[in-house]
C-alpha positions as CSV (number, residue, x, y, z in Angstrom):
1,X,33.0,-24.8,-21.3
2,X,29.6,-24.6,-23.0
3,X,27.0,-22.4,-22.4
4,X,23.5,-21.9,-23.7
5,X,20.2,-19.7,-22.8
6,X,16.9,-21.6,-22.4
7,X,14.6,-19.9,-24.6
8,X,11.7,-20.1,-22.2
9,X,13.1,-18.8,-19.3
10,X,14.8,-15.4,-21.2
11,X,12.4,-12.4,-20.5
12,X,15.0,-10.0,-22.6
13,X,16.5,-8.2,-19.5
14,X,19.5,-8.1,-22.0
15,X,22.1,-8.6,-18.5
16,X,24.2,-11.2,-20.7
17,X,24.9,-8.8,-23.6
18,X,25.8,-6.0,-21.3
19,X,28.3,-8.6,-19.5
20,X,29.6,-10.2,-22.2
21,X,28.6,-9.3,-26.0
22,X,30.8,-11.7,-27.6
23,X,29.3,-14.4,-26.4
24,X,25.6,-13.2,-26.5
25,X,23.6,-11.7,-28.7
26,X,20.1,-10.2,-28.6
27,X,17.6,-11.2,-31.2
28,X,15.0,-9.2,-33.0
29,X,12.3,-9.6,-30.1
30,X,15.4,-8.6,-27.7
31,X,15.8,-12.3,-26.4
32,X,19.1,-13.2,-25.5
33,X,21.1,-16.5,-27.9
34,X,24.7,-18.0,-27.7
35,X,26.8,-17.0,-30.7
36,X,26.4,-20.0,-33.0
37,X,29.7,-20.2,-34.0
38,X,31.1,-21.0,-30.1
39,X,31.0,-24.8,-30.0
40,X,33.6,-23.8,-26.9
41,X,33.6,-20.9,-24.7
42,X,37.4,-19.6,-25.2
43,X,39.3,-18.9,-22.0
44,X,39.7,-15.3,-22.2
45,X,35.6,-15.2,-22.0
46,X,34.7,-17.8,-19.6
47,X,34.8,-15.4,-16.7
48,X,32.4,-13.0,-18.4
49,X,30.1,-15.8,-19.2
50,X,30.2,-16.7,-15.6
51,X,29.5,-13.3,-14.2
52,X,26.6,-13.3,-17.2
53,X,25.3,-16.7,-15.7
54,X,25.0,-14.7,-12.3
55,X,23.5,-11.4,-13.7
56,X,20.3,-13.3,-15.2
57,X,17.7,-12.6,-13.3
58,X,15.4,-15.4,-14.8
59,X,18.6,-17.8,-14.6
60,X,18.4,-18.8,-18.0
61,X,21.8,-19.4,-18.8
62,X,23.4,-22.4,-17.9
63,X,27.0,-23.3,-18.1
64,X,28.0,-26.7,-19.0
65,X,32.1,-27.8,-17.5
């Protein structure tokens, strides 16, 4: 699994980090970002990431199989 954020839709809610903080980050405006270093989602996570991917309000995560 891969997962991203699209920039323009974040509005900072912060929802993903609350869900899952290994996997997102905030940045120094308070906009959510993928951890760089995850080219792959590991499997313990991919739960949370889905549950973050809910949580959005501005659906700007999306989740890639």
């Amino acid at each position: 699994m891969r997962v991203e954020i699209i920039a323009d839709k974040c509005q900072g809610h912060g929802m993903c980090n609350m869900v899952c903080p290994s996997v997102f980050k905030h940045d120094e405006d308070g906009f959510g970002y993928v951890v760089a270093e995850l080219a792959e989602v590991p499997a313990e996570l991919q739960d949370e990431v889905r549950l973050a991917e809910v949580q959005c309000p501005e659906r700007a995560i999306v989740i890639e199989d």
